[in-house]
N, C-alpha and C positions, 0 to 999 in steps of 0.2 A: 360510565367511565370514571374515574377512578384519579385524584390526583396523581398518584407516581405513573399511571399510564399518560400521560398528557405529558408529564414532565419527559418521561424517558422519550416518547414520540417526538418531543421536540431536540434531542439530544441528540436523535438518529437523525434528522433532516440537516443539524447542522453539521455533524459529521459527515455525512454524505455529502454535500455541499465542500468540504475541505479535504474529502478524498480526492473528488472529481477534478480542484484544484492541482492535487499533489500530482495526480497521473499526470495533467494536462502537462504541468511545468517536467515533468523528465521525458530527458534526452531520447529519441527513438533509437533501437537497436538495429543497425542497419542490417547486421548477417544474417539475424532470425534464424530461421532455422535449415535455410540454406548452409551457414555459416558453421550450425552444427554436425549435419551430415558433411561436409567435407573437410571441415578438421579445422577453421578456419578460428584464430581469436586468440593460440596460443596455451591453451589451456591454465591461464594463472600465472604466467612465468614471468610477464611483463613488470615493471613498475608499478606501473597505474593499475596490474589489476592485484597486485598486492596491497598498493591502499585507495582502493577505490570507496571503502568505509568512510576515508578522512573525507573525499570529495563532497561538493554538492549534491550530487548524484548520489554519492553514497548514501547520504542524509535524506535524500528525499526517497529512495528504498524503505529503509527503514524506517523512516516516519510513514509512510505508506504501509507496510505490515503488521505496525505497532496499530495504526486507529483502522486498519479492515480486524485484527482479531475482537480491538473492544466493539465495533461496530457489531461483530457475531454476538459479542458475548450478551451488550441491549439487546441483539435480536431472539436471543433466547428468551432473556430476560420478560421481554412484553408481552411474549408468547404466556407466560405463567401470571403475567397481571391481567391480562386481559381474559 
């Protein structure tokens, strides 16, 4: 094993640890997909779901898609160091 393997492994343990975080802390969606098949939520028209970005919620979306894609991207990554 390889310095940069060790290093990155430990880079993916703590990310995974701060994803696991980020899901925990948002809000559950209560319609799911009931909500979807019957039209239910508005489709965007609301206030809130035009800035649902600025929210908390919004933030922690996006902070959650931001560290699962670099999460992909170490997991390529260690795949070719290792």
């Amino acid at each position: 094993m390889s310095v940069g393997y060790i290093v990155v492994s430990v880079i993916i343990a703590v990310l995974c640890i701060v994803l696991i975080g980020l899901i925990l802390m948002q809000n559950k969606n209560a319609s799911g997909l009931t909500g979807a098949i019957s039209g239910m939520g508005g489709g965007g028209n609301t206030y809130w779901d035009k800035n649902k970005g600025r929210s908390l919620e919004g933030q922690l979306g996006k902070y959650t898609k931001i560290i699962t894609a670099v999460l992909f991207v170490l997991i390529l990554c260690i795949k070719f160091l290792g």
